[in-house]
Backbone bond lengths (Angstrom), bond angles and torsions (degrees), N, CA, C in turn:
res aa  C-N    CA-C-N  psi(-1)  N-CA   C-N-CA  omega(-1)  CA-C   N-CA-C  phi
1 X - - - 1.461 - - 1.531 110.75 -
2 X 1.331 110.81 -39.07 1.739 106.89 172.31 1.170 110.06 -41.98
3 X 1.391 109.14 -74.44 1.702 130.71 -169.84 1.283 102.26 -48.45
4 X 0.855 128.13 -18.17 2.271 120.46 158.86 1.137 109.58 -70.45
5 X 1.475 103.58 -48.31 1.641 112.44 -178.96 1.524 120.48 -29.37
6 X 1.621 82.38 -72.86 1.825 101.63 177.57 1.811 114.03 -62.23
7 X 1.448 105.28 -34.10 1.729 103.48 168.04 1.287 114.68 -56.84
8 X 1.425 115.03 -47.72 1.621 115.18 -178.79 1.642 99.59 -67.05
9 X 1.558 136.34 -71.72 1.085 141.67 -179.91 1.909 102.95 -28.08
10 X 1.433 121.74 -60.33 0.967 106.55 -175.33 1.670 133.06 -65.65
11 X 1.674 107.20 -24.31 1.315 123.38 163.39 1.399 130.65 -62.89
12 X 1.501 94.89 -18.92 1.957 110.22 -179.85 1.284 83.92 -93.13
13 X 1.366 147.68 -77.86 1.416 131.32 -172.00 1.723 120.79 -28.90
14 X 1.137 127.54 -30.14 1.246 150.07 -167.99 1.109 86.74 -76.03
15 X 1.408 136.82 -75.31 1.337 136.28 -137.15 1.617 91.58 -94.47
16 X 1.194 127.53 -8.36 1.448 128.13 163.82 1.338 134.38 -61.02
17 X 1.540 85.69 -38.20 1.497 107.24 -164.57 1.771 94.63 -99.35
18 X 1.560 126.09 -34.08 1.668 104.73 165.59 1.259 119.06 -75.99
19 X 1.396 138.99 -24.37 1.034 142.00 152.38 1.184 130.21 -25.91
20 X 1.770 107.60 -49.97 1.694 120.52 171.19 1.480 103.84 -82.11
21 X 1.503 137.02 -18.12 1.231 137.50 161.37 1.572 110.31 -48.30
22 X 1.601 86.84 -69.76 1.892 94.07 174.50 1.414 129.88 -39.14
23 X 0.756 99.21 -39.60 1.615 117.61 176.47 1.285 146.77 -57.66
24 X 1.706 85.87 -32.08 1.547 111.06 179.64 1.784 101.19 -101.32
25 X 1.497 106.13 -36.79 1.141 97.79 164.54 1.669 133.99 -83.35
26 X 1.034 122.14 32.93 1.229 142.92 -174.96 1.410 102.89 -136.15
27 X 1.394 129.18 -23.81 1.453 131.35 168.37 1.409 101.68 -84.06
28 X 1.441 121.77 -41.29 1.612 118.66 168.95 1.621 130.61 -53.26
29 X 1.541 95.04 -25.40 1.592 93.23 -174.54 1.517 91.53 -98.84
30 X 1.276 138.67 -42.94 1.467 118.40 166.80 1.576 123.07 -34.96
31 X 1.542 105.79 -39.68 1.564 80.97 -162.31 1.749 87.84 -97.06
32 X 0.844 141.40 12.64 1.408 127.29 156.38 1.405 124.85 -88.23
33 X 1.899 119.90 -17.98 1.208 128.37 155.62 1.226 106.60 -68.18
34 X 1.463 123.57 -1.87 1.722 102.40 -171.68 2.564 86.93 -102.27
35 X 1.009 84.71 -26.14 1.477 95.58 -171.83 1.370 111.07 -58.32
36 X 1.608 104.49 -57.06 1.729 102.81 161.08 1.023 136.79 -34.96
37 X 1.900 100.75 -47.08 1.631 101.99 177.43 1.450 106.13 -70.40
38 X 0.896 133.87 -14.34 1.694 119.60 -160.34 1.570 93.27 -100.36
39 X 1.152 130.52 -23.62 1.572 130.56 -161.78 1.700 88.14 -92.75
40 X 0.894 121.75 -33.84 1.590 128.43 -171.67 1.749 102.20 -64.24
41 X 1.721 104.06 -69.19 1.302 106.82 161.16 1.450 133.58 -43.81
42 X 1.087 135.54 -22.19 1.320 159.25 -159.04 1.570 93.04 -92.18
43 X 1.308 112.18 -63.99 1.590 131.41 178.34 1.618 110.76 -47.01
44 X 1.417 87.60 -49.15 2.227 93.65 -173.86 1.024 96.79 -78.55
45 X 1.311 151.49 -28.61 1.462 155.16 178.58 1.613 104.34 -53.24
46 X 1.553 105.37 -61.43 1.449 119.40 -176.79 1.135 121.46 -42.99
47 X 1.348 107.75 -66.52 1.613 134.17 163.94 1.403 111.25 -48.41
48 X 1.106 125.83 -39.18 1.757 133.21 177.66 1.499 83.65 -56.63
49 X 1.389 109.95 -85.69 1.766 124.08 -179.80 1.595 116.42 -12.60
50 X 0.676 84.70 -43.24 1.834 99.96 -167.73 1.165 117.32 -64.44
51 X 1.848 100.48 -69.09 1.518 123.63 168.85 1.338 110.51 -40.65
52 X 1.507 120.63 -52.33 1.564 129.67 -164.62 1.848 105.23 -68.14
53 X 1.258 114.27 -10.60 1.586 116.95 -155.09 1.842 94.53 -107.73
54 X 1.384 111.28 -37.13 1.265 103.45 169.15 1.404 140.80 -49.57
């Protein structure tokens, strides 16, 4: 009955530790979806700039 113990204990650690994987990588693609948008905007701005100067 121990040795389940520690199987289950070690399988909940597992799912702890991808969980905190997930997490960070799901915080990574947010803040780079937020980066796109602003580099995108940044871009139409430029191009606005440009167009308007000709």
């Amino acid at each position: 009955m121990e040795e389940l113990q520690k199987v289950i204990k070690s399988i909940c650690d597992d799912f702890v530790d991808i969980n905190a994987i997930l997490a960070a990588r799901s915080r990574e693609l947010d803040r780079r979806e937020l980066f796109d948008k602003e580099i995108d905007t940044e871009i139409n701005n430029l191009k606005q700039n440009r167009h308007e100067n000709k």
